[in-house]
N, C-alpha and C positions, 0 to 999 in steps of 0.2 A: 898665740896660746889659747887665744878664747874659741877663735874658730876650731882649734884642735879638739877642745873639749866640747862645744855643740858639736862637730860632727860623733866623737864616737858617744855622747848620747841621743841627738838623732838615729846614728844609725842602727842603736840600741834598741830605741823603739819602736823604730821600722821590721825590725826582724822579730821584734816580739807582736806585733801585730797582724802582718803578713801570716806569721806561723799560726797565732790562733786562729783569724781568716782561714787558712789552708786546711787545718786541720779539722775545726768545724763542718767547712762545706764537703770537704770528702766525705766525710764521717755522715754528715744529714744525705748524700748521696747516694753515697756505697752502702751503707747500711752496718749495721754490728752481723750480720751474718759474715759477710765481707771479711769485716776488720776482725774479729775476734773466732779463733778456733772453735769447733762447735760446743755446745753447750756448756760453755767457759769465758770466764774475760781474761785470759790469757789471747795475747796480740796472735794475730795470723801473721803469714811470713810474709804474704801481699803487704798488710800494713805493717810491718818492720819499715821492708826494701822502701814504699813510698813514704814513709816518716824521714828516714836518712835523706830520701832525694829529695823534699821540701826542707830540710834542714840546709842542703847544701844550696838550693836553687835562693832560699829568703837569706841566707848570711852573705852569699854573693851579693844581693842587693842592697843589703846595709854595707858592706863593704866600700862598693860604689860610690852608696849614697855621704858613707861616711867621710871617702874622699876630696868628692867634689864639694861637700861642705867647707873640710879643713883644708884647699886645697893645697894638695900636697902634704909632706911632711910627714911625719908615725903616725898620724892618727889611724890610719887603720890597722897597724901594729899595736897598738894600746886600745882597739874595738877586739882586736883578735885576743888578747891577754883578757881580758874584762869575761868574755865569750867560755875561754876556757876554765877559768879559776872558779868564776861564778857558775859557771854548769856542773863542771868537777866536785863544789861543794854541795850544789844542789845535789848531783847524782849522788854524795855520799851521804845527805841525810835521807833520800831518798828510798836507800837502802838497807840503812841500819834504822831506820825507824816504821818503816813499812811493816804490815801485821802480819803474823804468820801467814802465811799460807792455808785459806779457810776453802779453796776447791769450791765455792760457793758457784752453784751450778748458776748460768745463763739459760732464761729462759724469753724465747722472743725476741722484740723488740726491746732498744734500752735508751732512753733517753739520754741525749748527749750528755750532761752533765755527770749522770752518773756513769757514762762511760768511761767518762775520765779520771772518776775518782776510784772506780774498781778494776780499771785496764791494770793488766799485768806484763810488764816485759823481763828479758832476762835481762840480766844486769850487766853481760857484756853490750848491749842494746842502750842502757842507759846511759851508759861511763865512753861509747863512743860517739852520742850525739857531740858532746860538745869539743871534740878534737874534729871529727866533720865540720861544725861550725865556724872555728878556727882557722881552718881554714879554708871555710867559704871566702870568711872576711877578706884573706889576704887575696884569694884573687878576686874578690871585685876590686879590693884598694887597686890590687897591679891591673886590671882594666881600665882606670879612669887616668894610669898614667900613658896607659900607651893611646886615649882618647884624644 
């Protein structure tokens, strides 16, 4: 039981780490030109598609990792429950607390931080990261059994 519950918080914070890692270094990379449509922080469809696919590539790895922790048993079933409930709520305050819509024009260069806090996605975008993560989870757990 104990190992059940270090792996899917382990593997909890593996995925949460991994991701801000990920999503930082592209972003100090690529650039906001890149990630964000022009003179808007409204997300480009480049950074959509690569959001989803580091969503799936880091919950995979906590998956895994949450496996081989608990080895065996639900725990990556209860990393993947955890994954979706908790994003699903995040994505719903997310949304309903989010400020109008101010079109606040992008100019430049924008500093990571504040890209993050003025990025805008559509909210089909939001509401399915954490069903993608979900089941990242479940296939890294079913990876580490057929290990």
């Amino acid at each position: 039981m104990l190992r059940s519950a270090l792996g899917v918080i382990i593997g909890y914070l593996v995925m949460f780490v991994l991701q801000v890692i990920a999503f930082m270094s592209i972003y100090t990379m690529m650039g906001a030109d890149w990630s964000f449509k022009p003179a808007s922080y409204e997300a480009s469809t480049r950074w959509t598609v690569m959001q989803l696919a580091v969503i799936l590539v880091t919950t995979i790895i906590a998956g895994l990792v949450c496996a081989a922790i608990a080895r065996g048993g639900k725990a990556p079933l209860a990393l993947a429950g955890l994954v979706l409930v908790l994003g699903l709520a995040l994505a719903a305050a997310s949304t309903a607390f989010r400020p109008a819509d101010t079109h606040e024009p992008r100019t430049g260069n924008v500093p990571n931080m504040e890209a993050m806090s003025k990025a805008r996605h559509p909210a089909w975008v939001i509401f399915l990261g954490p069903v993608i993560g979900a089941v990242g989870v479940l296939i890294g757990g079913r990876l580490k059994r057929k290990a």
